[in-house]
Backbone as a printed PyTorch tensor [residue, N CA C, xyz], in Angstrom:
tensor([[[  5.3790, -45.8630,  16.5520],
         [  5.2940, -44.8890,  17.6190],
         [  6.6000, -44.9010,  18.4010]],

        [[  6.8140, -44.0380,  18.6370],
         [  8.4850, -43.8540,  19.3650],
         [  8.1420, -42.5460,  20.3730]],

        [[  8.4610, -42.7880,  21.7560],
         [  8.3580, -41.8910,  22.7420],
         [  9.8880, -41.2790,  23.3640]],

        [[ 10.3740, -40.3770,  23.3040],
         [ 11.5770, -39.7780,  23.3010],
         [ 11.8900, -38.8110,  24.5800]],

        [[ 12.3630, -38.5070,  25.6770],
         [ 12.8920, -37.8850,  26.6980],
         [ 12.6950, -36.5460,  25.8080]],

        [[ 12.0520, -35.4690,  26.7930],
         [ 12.3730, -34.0720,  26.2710],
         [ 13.9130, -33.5360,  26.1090]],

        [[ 15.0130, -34.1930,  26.9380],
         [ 16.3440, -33.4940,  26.6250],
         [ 16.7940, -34.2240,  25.1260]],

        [[ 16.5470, -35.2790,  25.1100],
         [ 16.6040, -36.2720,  24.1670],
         [ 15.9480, -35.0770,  22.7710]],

        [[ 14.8180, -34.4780,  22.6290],
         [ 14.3220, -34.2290,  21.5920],
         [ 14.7640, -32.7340,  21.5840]],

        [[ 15.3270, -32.1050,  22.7340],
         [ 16.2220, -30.4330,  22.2600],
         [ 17.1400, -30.8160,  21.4040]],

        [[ 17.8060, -31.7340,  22.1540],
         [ 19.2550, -32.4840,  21.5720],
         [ 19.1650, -32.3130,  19.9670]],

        [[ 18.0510, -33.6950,  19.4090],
         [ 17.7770, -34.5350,  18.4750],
         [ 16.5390, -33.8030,  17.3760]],

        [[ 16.2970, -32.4390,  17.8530],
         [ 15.3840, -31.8620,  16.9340],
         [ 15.1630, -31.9820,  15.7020]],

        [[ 15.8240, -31.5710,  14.7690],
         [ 16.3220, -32.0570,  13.3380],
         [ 16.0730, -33.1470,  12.9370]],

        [[ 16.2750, -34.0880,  14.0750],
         [ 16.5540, -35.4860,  13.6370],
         [ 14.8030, -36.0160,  13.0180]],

        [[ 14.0850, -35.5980,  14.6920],
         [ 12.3610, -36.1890,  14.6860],
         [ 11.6850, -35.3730,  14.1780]],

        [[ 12.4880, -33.7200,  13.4530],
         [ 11.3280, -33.6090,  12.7930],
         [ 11.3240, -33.9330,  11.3540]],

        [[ 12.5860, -34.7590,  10.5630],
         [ 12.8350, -35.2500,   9.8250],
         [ 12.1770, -36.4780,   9.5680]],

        [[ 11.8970, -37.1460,  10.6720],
         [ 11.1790, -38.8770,  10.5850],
         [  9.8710, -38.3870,  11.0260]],

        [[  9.5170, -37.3400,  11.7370],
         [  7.9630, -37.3610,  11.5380],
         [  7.3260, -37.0620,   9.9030]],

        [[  8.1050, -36.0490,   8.9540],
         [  8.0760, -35.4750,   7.9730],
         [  7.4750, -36.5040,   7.6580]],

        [[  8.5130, -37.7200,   7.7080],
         [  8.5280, -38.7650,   6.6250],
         [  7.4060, -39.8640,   7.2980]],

        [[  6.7110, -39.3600,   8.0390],
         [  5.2610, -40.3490,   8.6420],
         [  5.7550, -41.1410,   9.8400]],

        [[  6.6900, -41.0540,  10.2570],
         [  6.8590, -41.9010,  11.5990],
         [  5.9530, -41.2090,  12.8350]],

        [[  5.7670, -41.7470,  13.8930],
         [  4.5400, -40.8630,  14.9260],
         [  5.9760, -40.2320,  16.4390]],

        [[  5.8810, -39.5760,  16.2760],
         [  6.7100, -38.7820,  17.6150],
         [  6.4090, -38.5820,  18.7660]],

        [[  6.7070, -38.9250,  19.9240],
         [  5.8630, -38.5690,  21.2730],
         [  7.3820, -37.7620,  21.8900]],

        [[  6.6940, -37.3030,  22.5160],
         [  7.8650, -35.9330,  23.5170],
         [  7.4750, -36.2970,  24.9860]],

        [[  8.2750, -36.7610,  25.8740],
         [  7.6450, -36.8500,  27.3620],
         [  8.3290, -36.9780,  28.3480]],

        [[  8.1240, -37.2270,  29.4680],
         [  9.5330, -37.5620,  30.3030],
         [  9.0100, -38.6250,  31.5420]],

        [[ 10.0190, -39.2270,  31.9080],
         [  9.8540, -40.8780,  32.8630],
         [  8.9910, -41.9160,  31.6120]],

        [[  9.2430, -41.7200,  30.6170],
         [  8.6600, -42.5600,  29.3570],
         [  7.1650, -42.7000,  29.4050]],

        [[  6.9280, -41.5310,  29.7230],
         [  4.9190, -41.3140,  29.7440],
         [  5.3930, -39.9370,  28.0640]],

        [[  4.4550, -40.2610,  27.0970],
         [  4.0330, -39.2640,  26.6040],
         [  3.4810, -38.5340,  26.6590]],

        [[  3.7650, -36.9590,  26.5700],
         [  3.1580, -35.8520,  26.5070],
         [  2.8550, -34.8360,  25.5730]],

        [[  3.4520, -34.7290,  24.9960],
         [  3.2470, -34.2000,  23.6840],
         [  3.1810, -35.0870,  21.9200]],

        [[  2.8100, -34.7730,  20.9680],
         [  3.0910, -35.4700,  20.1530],
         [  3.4580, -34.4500,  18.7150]],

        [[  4.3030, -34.8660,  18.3070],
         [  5.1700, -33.9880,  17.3560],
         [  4.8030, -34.3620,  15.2450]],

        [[  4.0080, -33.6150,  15.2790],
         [  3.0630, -33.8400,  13.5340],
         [  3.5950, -32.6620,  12.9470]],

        [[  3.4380, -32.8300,  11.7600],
         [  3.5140, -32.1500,  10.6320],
         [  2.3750, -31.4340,  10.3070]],

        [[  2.6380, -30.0400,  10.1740],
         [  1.5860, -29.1680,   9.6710],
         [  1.3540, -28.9370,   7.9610]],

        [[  0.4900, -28.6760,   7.5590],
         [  0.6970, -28.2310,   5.8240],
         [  0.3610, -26.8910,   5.9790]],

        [[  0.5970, -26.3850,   4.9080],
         [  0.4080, -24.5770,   5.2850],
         [ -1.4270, -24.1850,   5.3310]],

        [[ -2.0660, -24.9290,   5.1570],
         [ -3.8370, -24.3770,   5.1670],
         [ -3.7800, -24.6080,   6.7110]],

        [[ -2.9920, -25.6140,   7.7550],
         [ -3.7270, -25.6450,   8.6660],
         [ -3.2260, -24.2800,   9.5820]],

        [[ -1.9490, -23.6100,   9.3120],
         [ -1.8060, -22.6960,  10.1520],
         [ -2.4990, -21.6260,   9.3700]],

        [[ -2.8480, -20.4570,  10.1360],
         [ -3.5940, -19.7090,  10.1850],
         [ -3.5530, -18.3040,   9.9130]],

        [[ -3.9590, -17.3690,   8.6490],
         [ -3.3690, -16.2960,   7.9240],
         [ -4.4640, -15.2910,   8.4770]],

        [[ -3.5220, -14.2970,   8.3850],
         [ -4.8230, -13.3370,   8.6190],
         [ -5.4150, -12.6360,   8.3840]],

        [[ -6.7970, -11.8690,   7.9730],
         [ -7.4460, -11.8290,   6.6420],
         [ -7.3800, -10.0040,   6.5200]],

        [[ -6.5010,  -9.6410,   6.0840],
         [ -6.0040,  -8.4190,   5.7570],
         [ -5.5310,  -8.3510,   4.3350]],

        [[ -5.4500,  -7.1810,   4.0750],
         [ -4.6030,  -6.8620,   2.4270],
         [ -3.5290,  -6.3380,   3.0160]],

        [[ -2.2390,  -6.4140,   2.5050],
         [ -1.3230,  -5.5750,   2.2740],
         [ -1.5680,  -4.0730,   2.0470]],

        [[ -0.8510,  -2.8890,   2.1750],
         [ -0.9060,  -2.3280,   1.7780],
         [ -2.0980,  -1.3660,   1.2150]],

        [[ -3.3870,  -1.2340,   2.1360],
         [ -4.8200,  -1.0240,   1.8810],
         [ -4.6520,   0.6300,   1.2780]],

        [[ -3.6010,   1.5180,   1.7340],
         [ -3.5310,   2.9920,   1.7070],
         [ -2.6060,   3.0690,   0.6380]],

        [[ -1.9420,   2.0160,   0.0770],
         [ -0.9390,   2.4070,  -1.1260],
         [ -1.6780,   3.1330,  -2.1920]],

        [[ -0.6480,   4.4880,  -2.5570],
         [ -1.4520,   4.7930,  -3.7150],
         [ -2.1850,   6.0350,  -3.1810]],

        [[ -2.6980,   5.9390,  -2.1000],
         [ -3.4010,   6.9810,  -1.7810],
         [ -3.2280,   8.1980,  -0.6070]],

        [[ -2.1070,   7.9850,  -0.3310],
         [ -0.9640,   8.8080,   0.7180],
         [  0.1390,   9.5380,  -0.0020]],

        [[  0.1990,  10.5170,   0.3180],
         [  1.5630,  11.3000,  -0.0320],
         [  2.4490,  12.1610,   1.1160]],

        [[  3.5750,  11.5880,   1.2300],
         [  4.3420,  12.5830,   2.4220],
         [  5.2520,  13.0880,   1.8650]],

        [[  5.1220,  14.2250,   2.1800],
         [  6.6620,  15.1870,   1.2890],
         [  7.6130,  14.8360,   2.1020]],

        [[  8.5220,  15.0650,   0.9630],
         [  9.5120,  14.8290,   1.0470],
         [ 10.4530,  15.3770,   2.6400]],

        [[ 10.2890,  16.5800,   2.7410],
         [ 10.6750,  17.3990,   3.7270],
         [  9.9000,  17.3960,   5.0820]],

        [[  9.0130,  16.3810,   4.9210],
         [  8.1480,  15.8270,   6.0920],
         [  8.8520,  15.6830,   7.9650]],

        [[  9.6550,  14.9680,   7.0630],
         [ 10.6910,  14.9920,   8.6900],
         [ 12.1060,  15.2440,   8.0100]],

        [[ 12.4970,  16.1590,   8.7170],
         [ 13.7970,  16.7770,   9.1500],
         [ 14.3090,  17.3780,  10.2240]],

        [[ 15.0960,  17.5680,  10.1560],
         [ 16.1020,  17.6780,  11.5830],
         [ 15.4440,  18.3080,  12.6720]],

        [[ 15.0930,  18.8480,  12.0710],
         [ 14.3800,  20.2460,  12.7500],
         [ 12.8940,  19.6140,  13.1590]],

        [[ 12.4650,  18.6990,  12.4070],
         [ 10.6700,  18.2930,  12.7790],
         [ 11.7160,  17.2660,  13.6030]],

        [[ 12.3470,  16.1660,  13.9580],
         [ 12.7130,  15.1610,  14.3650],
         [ 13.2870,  16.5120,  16.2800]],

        [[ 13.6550,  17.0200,  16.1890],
         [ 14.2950,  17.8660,  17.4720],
         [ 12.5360,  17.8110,  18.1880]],

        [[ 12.0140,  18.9800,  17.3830],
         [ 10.4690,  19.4730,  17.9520],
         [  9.6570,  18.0330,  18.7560]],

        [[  9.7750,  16.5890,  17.9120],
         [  9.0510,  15.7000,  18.4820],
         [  9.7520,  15.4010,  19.1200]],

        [[ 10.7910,  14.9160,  20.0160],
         [ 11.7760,  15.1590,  20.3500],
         [ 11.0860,  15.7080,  21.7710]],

        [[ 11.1630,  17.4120,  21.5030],
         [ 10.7170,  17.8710,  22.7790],
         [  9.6550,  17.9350,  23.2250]],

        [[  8.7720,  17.5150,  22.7680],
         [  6.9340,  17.1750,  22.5900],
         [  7.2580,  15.8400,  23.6560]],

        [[  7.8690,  14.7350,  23.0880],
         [  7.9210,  13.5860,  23.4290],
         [  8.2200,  13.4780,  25.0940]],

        [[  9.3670,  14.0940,  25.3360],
         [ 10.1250,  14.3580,  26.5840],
         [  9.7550,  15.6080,  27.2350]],

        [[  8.9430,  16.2400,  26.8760],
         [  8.2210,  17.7900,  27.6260],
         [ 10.3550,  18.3100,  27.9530]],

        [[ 10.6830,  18.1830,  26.9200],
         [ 12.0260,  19.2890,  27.1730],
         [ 11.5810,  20.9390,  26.8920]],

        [[ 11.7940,  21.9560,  27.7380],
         [ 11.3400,  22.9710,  27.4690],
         [ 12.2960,  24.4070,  27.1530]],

        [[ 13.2530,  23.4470,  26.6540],
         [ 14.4300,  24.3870,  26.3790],
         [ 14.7080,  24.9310,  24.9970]]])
């Protein structure tokens, strides 16, 4: 167990998260009280989120001529109530 000054661990980042990697225990704190403790995650424990990619692929079509200069001006003045 090793307890480390927070300027100490901005500094030294790289360093502890290199020796926690490798199983050493990390504490983060300051006046040498721990407050935090610095572990290693594996990828199941962070957290995905339960969507598909791409659910409408395949089933959308925008022409080509969809936006142009001329549609990009109009929203434009829609957007900003320009009435000129």
């Amino acid at each position: 167990m090793k307890t480390v000054a927070i300027h100490d661990a901005k500094t030294n980042l790289s360093k502890y998260i290199a020796a926690a990697k490798k199983g050493e225990i990390i504490y983060i704190g300051s006046h040498g009280k721990p407050e935090v403790k610095l572990v290693v995650t594996k990828p199941a424990d962070i957290a995905s989120p339960n969507r598909k990619l791409g659910p409408l692929a395949g089933k959308m079509w925008v022409s080509p001529d969809a936006f142009s200069q001329e549609t990009d001006e109009e929203i434009a003045k829609l957007m900003y109530n320009d009435d000129e």
